[in-house]
VEXDREN-2710 file (C-alpha; in Angstrom, 1 decimal):
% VEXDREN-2710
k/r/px/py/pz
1/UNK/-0.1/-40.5/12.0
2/UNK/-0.4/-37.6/9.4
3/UNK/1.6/-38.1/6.0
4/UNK/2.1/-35.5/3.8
5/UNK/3.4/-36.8/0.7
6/UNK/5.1/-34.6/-2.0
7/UNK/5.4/-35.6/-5.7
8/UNK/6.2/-34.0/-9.2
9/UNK/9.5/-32.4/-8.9
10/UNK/12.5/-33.1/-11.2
11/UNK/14.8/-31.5/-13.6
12/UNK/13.5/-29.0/-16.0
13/UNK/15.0/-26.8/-18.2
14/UNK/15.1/-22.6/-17.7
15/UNK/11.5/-21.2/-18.9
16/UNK/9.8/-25.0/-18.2
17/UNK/7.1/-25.8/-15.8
18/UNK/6.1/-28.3/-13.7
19/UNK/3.1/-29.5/-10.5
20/UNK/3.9/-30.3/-7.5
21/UNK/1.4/-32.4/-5.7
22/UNK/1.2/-32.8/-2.0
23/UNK/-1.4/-35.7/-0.7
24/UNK/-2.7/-36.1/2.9
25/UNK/-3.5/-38.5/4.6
26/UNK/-4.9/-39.5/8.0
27/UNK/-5.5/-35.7/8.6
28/UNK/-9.1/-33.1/8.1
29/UNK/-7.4/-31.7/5.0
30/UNK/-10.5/-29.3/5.1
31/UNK/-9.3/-27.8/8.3
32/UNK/-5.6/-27.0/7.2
33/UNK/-4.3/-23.8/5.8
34/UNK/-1.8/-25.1/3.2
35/UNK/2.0/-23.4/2.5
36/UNK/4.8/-24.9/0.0
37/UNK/8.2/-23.9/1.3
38/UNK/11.3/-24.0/-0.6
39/UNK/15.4/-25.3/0.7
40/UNK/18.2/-24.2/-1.8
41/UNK/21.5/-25.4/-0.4
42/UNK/23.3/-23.6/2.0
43/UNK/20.2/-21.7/2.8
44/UNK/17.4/-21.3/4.9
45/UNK/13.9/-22.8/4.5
46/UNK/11.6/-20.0/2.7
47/UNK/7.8/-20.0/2.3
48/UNK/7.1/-19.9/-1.3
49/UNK/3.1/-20.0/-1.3
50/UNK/0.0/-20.3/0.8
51/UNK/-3.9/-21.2/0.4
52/UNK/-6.3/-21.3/3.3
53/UNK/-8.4/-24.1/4.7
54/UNK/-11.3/-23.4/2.3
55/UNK/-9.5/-22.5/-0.7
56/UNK/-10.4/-18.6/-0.7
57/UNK/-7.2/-16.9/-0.4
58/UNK/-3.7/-17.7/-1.8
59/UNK/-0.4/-15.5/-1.4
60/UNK/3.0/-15.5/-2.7
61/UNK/6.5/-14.8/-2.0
62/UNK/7.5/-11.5/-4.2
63/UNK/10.1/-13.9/-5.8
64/UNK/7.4/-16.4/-7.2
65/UNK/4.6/-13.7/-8.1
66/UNK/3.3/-14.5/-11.0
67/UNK/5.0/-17.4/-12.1
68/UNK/3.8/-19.9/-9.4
69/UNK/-0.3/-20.8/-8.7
70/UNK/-1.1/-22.9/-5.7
71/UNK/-4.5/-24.6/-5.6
72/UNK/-6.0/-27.3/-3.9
73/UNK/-9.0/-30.4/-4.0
74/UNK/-10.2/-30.9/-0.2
75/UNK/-11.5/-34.0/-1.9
76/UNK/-8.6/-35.5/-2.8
77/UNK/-6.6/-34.5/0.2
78/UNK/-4.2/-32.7/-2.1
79/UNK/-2.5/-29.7/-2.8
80/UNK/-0.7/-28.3/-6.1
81/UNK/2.1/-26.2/-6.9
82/UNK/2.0/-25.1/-10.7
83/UNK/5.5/-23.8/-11.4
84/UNK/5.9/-21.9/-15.1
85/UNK/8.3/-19.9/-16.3
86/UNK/11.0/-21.6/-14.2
87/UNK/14.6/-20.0/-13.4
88/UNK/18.0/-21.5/-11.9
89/UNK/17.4/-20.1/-8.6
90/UNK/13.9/-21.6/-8.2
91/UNK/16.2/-25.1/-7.5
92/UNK/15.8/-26.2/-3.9
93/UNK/13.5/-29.0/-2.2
94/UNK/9.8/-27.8/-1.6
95/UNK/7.6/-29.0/1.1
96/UNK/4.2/-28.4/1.5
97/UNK/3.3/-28.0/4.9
98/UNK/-0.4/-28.0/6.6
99/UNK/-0.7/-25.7/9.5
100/UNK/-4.4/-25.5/11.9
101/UNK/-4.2/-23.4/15.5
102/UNK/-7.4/-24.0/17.6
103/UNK/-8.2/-23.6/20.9
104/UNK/-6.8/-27.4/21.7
105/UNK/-3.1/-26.0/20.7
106/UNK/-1.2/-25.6/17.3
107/UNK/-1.1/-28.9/14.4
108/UNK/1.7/-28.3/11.9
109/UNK/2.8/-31.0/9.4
110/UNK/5.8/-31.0/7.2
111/UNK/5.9/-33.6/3.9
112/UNK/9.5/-35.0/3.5
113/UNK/10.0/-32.6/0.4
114/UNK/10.5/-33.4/-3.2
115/UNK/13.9/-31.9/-5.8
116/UNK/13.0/-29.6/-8.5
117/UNK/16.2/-28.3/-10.3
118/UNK/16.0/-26.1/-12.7
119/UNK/18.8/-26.0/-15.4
120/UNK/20.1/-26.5/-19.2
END
């Protein structure tokens, strides 16, 4: 079945940065708009970040604007998260999340999620 793999998060200090990566496998990672979502705890799931199926177009939450750049290799299946000028309430897990709709019906796939905390 479809795995989507997360990887990179951590601790990291106020003002740090890090990359998520999110690998795919046994899926047309060309055909797959591609979100990262955030869960802080004791709250709900927020999207963070998407980039479309080509690579053409990325948005962002208001609250990661210009701090966050999502990118992606179709080659390598993968999709990246770079994270700068980190803050306290950027701490949550992130998912990435691949999402297609097509006439044969709606494909959405969620990665198990990976901990970034951000503190001193």
């Amino acid at each position: 079945q479809v795995q989507l793999v997360e990887s990179g998060g951590g601790l990291v200090q106020p003002g740090g940065s890090l990359r998520l990566s999110c690998a795919g496998s046994r899926i047309t990672f060309s055909m797959y708009d591609m979100r990262w979502y955030r869960q802080a705890p004791g709250k709900e799931r927020e999207w963070v970040a998407g980039i479309t199926a080509a690579g053409g177009v990325t948005n962002y939450a208001n609250s990661v604007k210009g701090r966050f750049s999502i990118s992606r290799d179709n080659a390598k299946k993968t999709v990246y998260l770079q994270m700068n000028s980190l803050k306290p309430e950027d701490t949550a897990v992130y998912y990435c999340n691949a999402l297609n709709v097509r006439a044969s019906g709606r494909y959405d796939y969620w990665g198990q999620g990976t901990q970034v905390t951000v503190s001193a």
